[in-house]
C-alpha positions as CSV (number, residue, x, y, z in Angstrom):
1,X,6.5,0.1,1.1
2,X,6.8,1.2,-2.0
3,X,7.1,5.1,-2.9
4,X,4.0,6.7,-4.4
5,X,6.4,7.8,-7.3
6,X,7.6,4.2,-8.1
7,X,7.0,4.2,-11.8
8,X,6.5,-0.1,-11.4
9,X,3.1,0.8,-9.5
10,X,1.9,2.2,-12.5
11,X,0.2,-0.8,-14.5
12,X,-0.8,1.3,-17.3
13,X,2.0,3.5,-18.1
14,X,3.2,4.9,-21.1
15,X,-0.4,3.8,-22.6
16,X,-0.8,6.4,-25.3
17,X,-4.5,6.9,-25.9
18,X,-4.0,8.3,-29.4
19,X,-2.7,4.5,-30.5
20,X,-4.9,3.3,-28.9
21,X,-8.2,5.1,-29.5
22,X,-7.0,7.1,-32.1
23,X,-8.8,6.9,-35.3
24,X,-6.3,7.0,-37.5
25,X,-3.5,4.0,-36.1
26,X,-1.4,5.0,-38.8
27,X,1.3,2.3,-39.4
28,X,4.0,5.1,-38.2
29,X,2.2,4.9,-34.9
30,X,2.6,1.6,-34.9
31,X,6.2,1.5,-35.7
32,X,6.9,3.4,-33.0
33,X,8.8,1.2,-29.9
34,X,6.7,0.6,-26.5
35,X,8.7,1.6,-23.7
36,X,10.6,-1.3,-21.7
37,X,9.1,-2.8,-19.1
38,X,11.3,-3.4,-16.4
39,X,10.8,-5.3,-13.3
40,X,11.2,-4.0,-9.6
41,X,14.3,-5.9,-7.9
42,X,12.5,-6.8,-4.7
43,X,8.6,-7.6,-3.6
44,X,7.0,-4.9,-2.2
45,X,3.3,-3.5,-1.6
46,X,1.9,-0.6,-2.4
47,X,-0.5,1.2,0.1
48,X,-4.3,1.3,-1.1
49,X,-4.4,5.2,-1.4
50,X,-1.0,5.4,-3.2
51,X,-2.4,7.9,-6.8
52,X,0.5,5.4,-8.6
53,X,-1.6,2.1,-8.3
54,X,-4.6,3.5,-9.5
55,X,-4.6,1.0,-12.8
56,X,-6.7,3.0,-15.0
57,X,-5.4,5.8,-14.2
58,X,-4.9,8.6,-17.1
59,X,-7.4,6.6,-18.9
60,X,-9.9,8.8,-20.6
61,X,-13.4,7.7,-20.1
62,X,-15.1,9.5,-23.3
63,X,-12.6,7.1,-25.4
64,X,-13.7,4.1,-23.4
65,X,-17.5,4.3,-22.9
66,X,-18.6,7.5,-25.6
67,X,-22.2,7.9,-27.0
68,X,-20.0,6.2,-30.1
69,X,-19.7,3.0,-28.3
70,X,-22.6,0.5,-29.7
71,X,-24.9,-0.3,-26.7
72,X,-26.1,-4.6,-26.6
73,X,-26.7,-6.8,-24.2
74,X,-25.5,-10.3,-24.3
75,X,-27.4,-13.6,-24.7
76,X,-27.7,-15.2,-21.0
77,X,-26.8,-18.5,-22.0
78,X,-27.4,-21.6,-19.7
């Protein structure tokens, strides 16, 4: 099992909202380096109620779905 605190758990981590939401994405933002990814040495699996594989989690939902978002359906299409 892997620990709760195993920072390879956490799918979205390091995400930084302001680049990503932010309304200004300044190119100094951008320039900025993404923190390595590195991969665990050995399978493992994580329980279901581990808080660390939560994928979305730290996400904020006002970003993601605010009264900003445009609202429309899409065109069933057969």
């Amino acid at each position: 099992m892997a620990r709760s605190t195993d920072p390879s758990y956490e799918t979205l981590r390091g995400l930084d909202n302001a680049k990503v939401f932010g309304d200004d994405k300044s190119a100094e933002a951008k320039q900025q380096p993404s923190p390595e990814f590195k991969a665990p040495s050995a399978v493992q699996v994580a329980r279901s109620t581990d808080p660390s594989y939560e994928t979305l989690r730290g996400l904020n939902n006002a970003d993601v779905f605010g009264k900003n978002k445009v609202s429309y359906s899409r065109p069933i299409v057969s």
